[in-house]
FIDREN-909426 format. One line per field, with one value per residue (C-alpha): residue number from 1; x negated, y, z. Coordinates in steps of 0.05 Angstrom, whole numbers, plus 32768, in hexadecimal, padded with zeros to 4 digits. Example, Ala and Ser with C-alpha at 12.3 -4.5 7.8 and 13.67 -1.06 7.14 Angstrom:
FIDREN-909426
pos = 1  2 .
u = 7F0A  7EEF .
v = 7FA6  7FEB .
w = 809C  808F .
***
This chain:
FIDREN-909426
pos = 1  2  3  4  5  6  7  8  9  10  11  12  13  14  15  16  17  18  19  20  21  22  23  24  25  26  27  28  29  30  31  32  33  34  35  36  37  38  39  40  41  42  43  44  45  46  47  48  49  50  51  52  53  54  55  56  57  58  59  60  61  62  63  64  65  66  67  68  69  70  71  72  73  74  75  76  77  78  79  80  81  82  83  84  85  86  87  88  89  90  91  92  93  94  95  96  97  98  99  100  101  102  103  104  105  106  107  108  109  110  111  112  113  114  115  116  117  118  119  120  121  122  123  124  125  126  127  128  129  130  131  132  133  134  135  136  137  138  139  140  141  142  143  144  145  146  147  148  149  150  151  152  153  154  155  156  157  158  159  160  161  162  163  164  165  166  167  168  169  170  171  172  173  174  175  176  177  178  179  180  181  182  183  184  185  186  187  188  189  190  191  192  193  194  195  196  197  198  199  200  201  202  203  204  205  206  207  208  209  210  211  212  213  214  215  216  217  218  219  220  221  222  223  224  225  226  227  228  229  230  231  232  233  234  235  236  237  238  239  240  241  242  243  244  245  246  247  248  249  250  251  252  253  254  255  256  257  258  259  260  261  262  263  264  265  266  267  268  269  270  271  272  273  274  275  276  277  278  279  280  281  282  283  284  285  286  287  288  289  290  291  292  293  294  295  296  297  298  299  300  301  302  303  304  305  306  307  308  309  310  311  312  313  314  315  316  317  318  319  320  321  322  323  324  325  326  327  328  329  330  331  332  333  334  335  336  337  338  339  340  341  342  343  344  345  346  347  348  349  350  351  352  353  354  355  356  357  358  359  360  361  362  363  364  365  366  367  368  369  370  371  372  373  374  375  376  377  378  379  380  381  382  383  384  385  386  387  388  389  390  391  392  393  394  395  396  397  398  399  400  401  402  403  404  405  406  407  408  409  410  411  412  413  414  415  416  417  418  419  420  421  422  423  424  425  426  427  428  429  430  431  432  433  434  435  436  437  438  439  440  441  442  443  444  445  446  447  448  449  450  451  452  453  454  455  456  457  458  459  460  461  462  463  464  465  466  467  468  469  470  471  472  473  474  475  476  477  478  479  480  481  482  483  484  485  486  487  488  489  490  491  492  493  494  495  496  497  498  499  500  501  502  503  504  505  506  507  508  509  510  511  512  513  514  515  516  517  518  519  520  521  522  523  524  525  526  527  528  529  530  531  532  533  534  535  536  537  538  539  540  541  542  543  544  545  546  547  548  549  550  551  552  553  554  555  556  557  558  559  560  561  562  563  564  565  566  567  568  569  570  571  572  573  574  575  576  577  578  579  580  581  582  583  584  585  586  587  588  589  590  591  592  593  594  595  596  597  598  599  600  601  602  603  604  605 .
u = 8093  80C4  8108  8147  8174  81BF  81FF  8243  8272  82A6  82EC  82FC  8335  8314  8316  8326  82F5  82FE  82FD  82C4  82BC  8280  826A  8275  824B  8201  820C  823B  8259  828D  82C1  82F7  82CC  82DC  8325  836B  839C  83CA  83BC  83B5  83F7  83D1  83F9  8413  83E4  83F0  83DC  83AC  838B  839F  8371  8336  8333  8331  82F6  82C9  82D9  8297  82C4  82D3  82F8  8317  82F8  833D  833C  82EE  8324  8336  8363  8388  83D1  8402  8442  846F  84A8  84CD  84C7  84E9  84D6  84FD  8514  852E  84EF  84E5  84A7  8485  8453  8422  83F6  83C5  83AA  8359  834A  8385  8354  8331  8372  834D  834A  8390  8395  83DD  83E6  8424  8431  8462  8480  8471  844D  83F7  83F9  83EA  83C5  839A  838E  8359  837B  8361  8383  836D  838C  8370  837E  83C9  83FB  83ED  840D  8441  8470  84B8  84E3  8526  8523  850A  84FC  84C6  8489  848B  844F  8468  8442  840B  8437  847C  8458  8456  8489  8460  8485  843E  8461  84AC  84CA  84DF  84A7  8457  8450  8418  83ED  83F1  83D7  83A6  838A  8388  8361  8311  8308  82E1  8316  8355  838A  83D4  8402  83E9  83A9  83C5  83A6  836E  8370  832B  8318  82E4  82A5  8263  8221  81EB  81A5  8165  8140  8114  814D  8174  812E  8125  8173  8170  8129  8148  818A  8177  8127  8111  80E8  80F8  80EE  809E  809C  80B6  8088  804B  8063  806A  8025  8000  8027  804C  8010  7FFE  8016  8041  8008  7FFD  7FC4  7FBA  7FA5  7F90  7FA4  7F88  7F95  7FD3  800A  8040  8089  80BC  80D6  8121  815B  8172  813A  8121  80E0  80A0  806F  8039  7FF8  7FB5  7F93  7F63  7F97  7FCA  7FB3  7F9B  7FD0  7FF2  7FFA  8035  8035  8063  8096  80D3  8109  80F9  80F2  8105  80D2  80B6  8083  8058  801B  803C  801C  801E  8061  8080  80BD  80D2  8115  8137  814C  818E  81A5  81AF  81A2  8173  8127  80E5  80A8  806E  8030  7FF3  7FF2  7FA5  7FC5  7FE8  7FDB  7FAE  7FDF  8000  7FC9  7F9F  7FCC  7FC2  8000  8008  803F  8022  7FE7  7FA8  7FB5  7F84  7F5E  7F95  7FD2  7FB5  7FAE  7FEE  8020  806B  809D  80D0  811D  813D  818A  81B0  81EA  8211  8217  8222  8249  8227  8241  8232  824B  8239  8222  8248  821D  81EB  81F1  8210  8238  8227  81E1  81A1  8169  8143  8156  814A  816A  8196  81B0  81D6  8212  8229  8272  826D  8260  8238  8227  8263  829E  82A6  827A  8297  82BB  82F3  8330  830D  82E2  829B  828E  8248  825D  826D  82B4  82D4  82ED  82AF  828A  8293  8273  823E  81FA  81C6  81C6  8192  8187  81A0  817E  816B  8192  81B2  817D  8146  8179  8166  8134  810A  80E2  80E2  811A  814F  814C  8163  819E  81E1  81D1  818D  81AD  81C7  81BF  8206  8230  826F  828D  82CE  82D1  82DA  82A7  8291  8258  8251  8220  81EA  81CC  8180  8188  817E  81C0  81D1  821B  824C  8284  82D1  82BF  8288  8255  8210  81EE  81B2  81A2  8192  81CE  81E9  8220  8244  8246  827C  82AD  829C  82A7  82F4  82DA  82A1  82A4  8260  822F  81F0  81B8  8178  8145  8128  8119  80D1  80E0  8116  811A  8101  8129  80F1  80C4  80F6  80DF  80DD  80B0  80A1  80CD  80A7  80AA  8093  8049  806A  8077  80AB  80C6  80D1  80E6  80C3  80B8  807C  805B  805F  8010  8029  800A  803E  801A  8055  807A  80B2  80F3  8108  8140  8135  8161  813E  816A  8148  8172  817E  81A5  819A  8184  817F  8140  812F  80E4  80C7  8082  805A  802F  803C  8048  8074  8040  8035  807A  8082  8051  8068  80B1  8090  806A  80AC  80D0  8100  811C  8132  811F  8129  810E  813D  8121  80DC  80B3  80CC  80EB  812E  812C  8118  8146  8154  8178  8195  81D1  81C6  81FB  81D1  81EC  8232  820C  81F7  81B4  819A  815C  8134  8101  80CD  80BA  80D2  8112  8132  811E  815D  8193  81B8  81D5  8218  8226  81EA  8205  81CC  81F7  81D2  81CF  820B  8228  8239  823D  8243  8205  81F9  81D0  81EE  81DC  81EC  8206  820B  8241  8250  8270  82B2  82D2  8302  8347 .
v = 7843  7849  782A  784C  7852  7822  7846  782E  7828  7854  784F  788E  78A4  78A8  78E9  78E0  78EF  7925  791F  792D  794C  7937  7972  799D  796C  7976  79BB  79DF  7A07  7A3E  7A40  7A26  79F4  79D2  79E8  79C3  79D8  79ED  7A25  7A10  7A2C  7A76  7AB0  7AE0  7B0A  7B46  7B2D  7B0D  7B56  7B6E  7B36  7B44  7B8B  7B7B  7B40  7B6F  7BB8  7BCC  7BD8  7BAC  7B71  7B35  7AEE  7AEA  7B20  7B02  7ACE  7AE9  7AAD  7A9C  7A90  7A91  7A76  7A95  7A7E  7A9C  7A84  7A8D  7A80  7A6B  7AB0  7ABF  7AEC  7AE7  7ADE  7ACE  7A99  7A99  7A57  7A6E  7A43  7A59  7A46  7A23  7A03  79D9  79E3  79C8  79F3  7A19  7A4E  7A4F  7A92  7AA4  7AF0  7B09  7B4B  7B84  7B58  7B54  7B09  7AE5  7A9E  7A81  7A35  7A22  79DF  79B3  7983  7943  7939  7972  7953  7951  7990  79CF  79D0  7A02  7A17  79FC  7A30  7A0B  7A13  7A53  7A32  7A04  7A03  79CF  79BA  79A1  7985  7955  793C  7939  7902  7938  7961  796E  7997  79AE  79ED  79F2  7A2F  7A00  79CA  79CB  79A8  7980  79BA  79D5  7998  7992  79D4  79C6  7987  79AC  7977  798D  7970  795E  7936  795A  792F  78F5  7902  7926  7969  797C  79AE  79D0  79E8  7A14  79ED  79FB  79E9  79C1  79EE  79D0  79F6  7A17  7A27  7A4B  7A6B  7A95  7A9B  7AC7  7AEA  7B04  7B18  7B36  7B46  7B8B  7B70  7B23  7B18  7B31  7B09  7AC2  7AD2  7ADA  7A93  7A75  7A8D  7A70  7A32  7A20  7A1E  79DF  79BF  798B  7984  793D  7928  78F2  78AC  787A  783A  77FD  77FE  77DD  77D0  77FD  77F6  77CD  77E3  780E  7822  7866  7884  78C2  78D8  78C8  7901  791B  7902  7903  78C2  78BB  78BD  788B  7854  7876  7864  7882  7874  78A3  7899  78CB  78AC  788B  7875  7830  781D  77DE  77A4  77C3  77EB  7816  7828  7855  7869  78B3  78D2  788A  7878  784E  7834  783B  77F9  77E1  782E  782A  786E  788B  7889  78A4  78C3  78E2  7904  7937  7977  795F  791E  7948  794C  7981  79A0  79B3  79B1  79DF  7A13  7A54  7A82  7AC9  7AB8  7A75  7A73  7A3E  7A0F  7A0B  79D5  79CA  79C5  799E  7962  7969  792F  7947  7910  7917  78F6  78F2  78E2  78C4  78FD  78B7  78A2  78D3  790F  794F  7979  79C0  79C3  7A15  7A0C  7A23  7A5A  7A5D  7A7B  7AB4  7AEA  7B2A  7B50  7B3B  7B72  7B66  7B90  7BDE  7C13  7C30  7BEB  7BDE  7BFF  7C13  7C0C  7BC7  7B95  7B65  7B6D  7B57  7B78  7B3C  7B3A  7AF8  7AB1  7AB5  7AA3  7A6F  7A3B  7A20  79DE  79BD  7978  794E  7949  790D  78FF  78EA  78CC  7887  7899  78C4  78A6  78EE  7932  796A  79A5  79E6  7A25  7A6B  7A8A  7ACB  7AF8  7AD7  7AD5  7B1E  7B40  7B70  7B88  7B82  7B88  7B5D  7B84  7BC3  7BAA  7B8C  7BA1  7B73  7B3C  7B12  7ACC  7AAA  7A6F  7A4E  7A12  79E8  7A25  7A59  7A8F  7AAA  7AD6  7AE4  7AC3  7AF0  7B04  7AE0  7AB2  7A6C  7A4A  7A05  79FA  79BF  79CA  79AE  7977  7961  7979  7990  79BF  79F6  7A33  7A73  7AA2  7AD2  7B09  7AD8  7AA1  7AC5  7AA7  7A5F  7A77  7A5E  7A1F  7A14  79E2  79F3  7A29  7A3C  7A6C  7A76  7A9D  7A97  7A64  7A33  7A1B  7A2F  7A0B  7A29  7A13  7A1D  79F6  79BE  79C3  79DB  7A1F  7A4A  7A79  7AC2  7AD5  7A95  7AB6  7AFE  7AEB  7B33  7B33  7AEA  7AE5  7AAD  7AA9  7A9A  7AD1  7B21  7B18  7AEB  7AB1  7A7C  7A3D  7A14  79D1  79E8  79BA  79C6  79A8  799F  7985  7950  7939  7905  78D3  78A4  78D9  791C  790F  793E  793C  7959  7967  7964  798B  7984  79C6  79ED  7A2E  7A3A  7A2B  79ED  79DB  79F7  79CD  7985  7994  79A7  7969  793E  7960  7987  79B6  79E3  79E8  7A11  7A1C  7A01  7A15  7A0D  7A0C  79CF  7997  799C  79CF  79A4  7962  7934  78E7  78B0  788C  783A  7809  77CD  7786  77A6  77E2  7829  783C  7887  7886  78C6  78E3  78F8  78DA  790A  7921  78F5  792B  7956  7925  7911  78D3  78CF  7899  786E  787E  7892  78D4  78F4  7934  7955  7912  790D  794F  799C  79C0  7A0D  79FF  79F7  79B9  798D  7943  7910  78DD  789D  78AC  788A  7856  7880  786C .
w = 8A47  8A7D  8A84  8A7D  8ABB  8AB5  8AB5  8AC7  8A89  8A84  8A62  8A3F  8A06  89B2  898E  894D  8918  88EA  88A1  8880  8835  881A  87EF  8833  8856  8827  8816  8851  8815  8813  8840  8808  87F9  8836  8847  8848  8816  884D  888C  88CD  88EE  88E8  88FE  88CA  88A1  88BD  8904  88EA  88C2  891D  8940  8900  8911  895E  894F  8924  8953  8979  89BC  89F9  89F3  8A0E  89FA  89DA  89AC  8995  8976  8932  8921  895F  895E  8991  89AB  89E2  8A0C  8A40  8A8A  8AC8  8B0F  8B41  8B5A  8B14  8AFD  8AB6  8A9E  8A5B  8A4B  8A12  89EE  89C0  8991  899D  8943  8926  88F3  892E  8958  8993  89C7  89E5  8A1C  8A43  8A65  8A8D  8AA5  8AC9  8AB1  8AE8  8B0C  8B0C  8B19  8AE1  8ACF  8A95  8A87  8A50  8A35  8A0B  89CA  89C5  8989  8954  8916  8925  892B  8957  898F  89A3  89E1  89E5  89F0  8A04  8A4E  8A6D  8AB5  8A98  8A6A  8A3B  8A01  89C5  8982  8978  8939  8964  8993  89D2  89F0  8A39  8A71  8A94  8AC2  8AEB  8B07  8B4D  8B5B  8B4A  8B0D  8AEA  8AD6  8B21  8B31  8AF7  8B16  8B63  8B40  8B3F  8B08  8ACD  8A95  8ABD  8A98  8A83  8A60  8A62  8A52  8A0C  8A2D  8A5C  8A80  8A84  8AD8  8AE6  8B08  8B18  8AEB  8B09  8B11  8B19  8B4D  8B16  8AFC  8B39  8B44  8B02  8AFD  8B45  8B2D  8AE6  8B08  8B46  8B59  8B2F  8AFC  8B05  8AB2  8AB3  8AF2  8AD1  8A95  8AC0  8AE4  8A9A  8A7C  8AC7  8AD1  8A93  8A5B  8A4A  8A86  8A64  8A2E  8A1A  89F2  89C3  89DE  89A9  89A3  896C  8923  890B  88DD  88C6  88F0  88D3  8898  88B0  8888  888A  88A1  889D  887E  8896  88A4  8874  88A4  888B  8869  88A8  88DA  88B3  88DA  8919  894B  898D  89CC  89E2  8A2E  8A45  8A15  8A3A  8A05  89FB  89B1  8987  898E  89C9  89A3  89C4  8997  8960  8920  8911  88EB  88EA  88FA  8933  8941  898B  89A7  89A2  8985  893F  891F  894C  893A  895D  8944  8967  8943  8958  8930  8918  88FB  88C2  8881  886F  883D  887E  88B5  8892  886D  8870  886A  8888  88B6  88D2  88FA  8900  8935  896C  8984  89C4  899A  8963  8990  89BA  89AA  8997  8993  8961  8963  8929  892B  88E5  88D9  88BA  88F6  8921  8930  895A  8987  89AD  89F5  8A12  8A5F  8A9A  8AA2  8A60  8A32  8A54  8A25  8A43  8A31  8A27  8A3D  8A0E  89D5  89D6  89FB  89B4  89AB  89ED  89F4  8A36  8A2C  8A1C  8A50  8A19  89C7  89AF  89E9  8A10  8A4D  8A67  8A4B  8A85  8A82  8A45  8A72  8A5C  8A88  8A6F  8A66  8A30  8A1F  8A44  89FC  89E2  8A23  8A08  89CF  89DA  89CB  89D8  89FC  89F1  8A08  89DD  89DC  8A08  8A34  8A23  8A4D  8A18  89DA  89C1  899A  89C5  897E  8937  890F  8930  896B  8944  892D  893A  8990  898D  896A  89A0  898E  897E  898E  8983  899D  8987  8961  8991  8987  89C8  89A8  8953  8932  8919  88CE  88C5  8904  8904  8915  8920  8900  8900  88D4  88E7  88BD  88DE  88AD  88D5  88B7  88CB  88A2  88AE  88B5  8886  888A  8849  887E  88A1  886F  888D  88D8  88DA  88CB  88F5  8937  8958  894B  8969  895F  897E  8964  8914  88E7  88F5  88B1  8873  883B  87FC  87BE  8790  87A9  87BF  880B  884E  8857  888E  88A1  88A0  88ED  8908  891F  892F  897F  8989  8945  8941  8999  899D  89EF  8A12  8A3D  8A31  8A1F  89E2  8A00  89D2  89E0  8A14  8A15  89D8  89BB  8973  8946  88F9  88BC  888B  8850  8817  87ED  8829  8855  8885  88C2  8909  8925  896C  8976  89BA  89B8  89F4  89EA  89AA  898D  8955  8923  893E  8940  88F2  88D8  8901  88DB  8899  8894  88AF  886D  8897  8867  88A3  88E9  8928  8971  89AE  89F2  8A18  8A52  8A7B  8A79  8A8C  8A54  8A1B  8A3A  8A0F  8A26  8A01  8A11  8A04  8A02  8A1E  8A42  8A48  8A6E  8A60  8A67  8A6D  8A49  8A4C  8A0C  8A3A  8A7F  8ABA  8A92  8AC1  8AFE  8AE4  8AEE  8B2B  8B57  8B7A  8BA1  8B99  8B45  8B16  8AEF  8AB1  8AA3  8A6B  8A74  8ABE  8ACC  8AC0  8AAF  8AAD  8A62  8A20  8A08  89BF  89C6  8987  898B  8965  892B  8928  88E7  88BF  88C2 .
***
């Protein structure tokens, strides 16, 4: 098992943790379930009946006006000539009051200029513009503790400088504010490659599918290596459940050599569906099974919508991560480039409508900046980063049902509650309430109710595995076979069988836990039946095909160091050095993809 690469402490400011309800927490219930007695700060009702009617209109429409809760502040400006002008801070959600955009226009004039800024401190008051002095632009709030002067009419003032900075997050008021710049995402050359052969060679799509079905099947397969019988791990508390394996392969242990996170006690021949702890991170655990090591109950079901694994998949290793939602808090970061908001081409001809410029009326995120890096916030904190899910060209339907309503059903996402495109009915969503709660279901037009109150969303594709009340379990979901209906990837000729990354929720009387699942060559029945027999009542696809799109890394606080410790040997290929400096990937610097990052949880107060 390889080593993890050292990083160089940082020093970075705490975010402090949101309350958490715990009845919100296990069952993500109604939206008044988990709400404050007291609003936000909202605007009045009638503007807020104005900005509904502007979020649910099928017409064109600014990222703003996708914001059916925003409120604003104004104040009048002057510049140094005397020209009045009028600046506006709108409060993106008052109920995560996180992210602000400043705008100042001047009357009769076309110049005008947007900053996304963001509050570090959420849980206190919204902040609002002073208005007491018309040649500057001051911030006021965060409980009375900042009164911030960030524009004058004479001299070029802190955000000028904050701008002229190129820094991703660059510092206003003493670090009270960020200011969020415009940067570039980092593309691997595969990357860059398919990127320029979607957007610009006539029929670049049928051309990356034909590279994925030659190249891409089965070339990160990795079969199962046996080691000697053994013992079971060390017993560990608070972990998650054990797979469902089949009495002859109990004892049959693995050698998983492409692993790279190092585990506790330096073990390295694993029994199937165990758990293993990671060294010196408490709270993360590591499994790895073969399909054939199930238990038949699983291995050998036969249900319409699942299919018989072959003889390939059966034997190729997935390795499983499983993170305690105790302990930690998760995230949803979008890229600087993926996912992208405009249209897919995917769905039919009827469903796209030419005077939009994407499904929902907003073709781009500008003036609202999307940077791919974990907040400076939480770098301190931050023990994991994995990648999120397709890119907008593959988050469509092309056939089947979803791709004959709502424009195709764009896959959606929202992050620190801004929703840059809806979330969509039957899709399989990933949610984080303002709480904290983490939850993943399958999405209904009732859910809309919880959408003020949602941190992170996102979507991609339908459920692997729902849970069926019933029977007090996880099920299939009933496209997982159907490769258009369900837009599973793969090649045109339904050739499904790649390198795929999933996410599933397991929940038993000793906690819910987040497991990533790294499958070296699956389909999605494969995939289905690895998170059935871990107990995951729900479960989802993520992305496939490579390796820098199924990255996952750990973040180790070891000998007063950092250490970058990658899932699968060769993740490491997608970071970067600077200056002789080892910098990981979401951590170090932008990225073009969406990714998720889980962070320590901090002590109450």
């Amino acid at each position: 098992m390889a080593r993890g690469v050292r990083l160089r402490p940082a020093s970075r400011p705490a975010r402090t943790s949101p309350k958490r309800d715990t009845p919100c927490l296990l069952a993500l219930a109604l939206l008044a379930a988990c709400s404050d007695a007291a609003e936000p700060g909202l605007p009045p009702a009638e503007t807020l009946a104005e900005q509904r009617i502007q979020y649910d209109a099928d017409d064109p429409k600014s990222i703003l006006e996708l914001q059916p809760w925003r409120s604003q502040s104004r104040a009048a400006v002057r510049r140094a000539d005397g020209s009045p002008g009028v600046a506006t801070l709108t409060n993106l959600n008052p109920y995560v009051n996180f992210w602000y955009l400043l705008s100042i226009e001047w009357p009769g004039s076309a110049a005008r200029s947007a900053y996304h800024l963001e509050n570090t401190h959420p849980g206190q008051a919204p902040l609002q513009l002073r208005a007491d002095n018309p040649t500057a632009i001051v911030i006021a709030g965060a409980g009375g503790r900042l009164a911030c002067t960030v524009w004058r009419n004479a001299a070029p003032g802190e955000l000028d400088e904050a701008s002229a900075s190129g820094l991703p997050y660059a510092p206003l008021c003493g670090g009270a504010l960020y200011l969020r710049n415009p940067v570039a995402g980092h593309h691997t050359s595969l990357e860059r490659l398919t990127d320029f052969l979607r957007d610009h060679v006539w029929g670049g799509d049928r051309i990356v599918n034909l590279v994925k079905e030659q190249l891409y099947r089965d070339a990160f397969l990795e079969n199962r290596v046996a080691g000697a019988a053994q013992g079971p791990p060390p017993p560990l508390l608070h972990a998650p459940t054990a797979a469902a394996v089949a009495p002859e392969a109990a004892a049959r242990t693995i050698v998983p050599q492409r692993l790279a996170l190092e585990l506790a006690g330096a073990v390295r021949e694993l029994l199937p569906g165990r758990w293993y702890g990671a060294r010196d991170l408490a709270g993360v655990t590591v499994s790895v099974v073969a399909p054939e090591d199930l238990d038949s109950q699983y291995r050998l079901a036969h249900e319409a919508h699942v299919n018989l694994l072959d003889s390939v998949e059966s034997q190729a290793l997935a390795y499983l991560v499983a993170f305690d939602l105790e302990r930690f808090d998760l995230h949803f970061v979008l890229g600087t480039d993926h996912p992208r908001l405009d249209w897919s081409d995917r769905p039919p001809p009827a469903e796209r409508d030419p005077r939009l410029p994407g499904p929902d009326g907003v073709g781009s995120a500008a003036p609202l900046v999307t940077n791919g890096m974990v907040d400076p916030l939480d770098a301190d904190r931050t023990i994991a980063a994995f990648i999120g899910g397709f890119k907008r060209i593959h988050g469509a339907f092309r056939s089947g049902p979803f791709a004959l309503r709502n424009h195709g059903s764009h896959y959606g996402f929202i992050e620190q509650g801004v929703i840059f495109s809806k979330l969509q009915p039957g899709l399989a969503t990933a949610l984080v309430m303002d709480d904290g709660a983490v939850g993943l279901r399958t999405w209904t037009a009732d859910d809309n109710s919880l959408l003020p109150h949602i941190r992170y969303a996102r979507q991609n594709g339908v459920p692997l595995v729902e849970y069926d009340a019933q029977r007090h379990a996880g099920v299939p979901g009933e496209l997982v076979n159907a490769w258009g209906p369900g837009n599973w990837s793969g090649s045109a000729e339904e050739v499904l069988r790649t390198l795929r990354a999933g996410m599933c929720l397991q929940e038993h009387t000793q906690g819910r836990f987040l497991i990533y699942g790294y499958f070296s060559a699956a389909t999605p029945s494969a995939m289905t039946r690895v998170f059935q027999a871990y107990g995951c009542r729900y479960a989802m696809i993520l992305d496939i095909n490579a390796l820098e799109h199924t990255y996952l890394a750990l973040y180790v606080h070891r000998a007063h160091q950092r250490v970058v410790e990658h899932l699968i040997e060769g993740m490491e290929e997608v970071d970067r050095s600077a200056g002789g400096e080892f910098v990981p990937r979401f951590l170090g610097f932008p990225d073009d993809r969406d990714f998720f990052y889980f962070t320590q949880r901090e002590a109450s107060p």
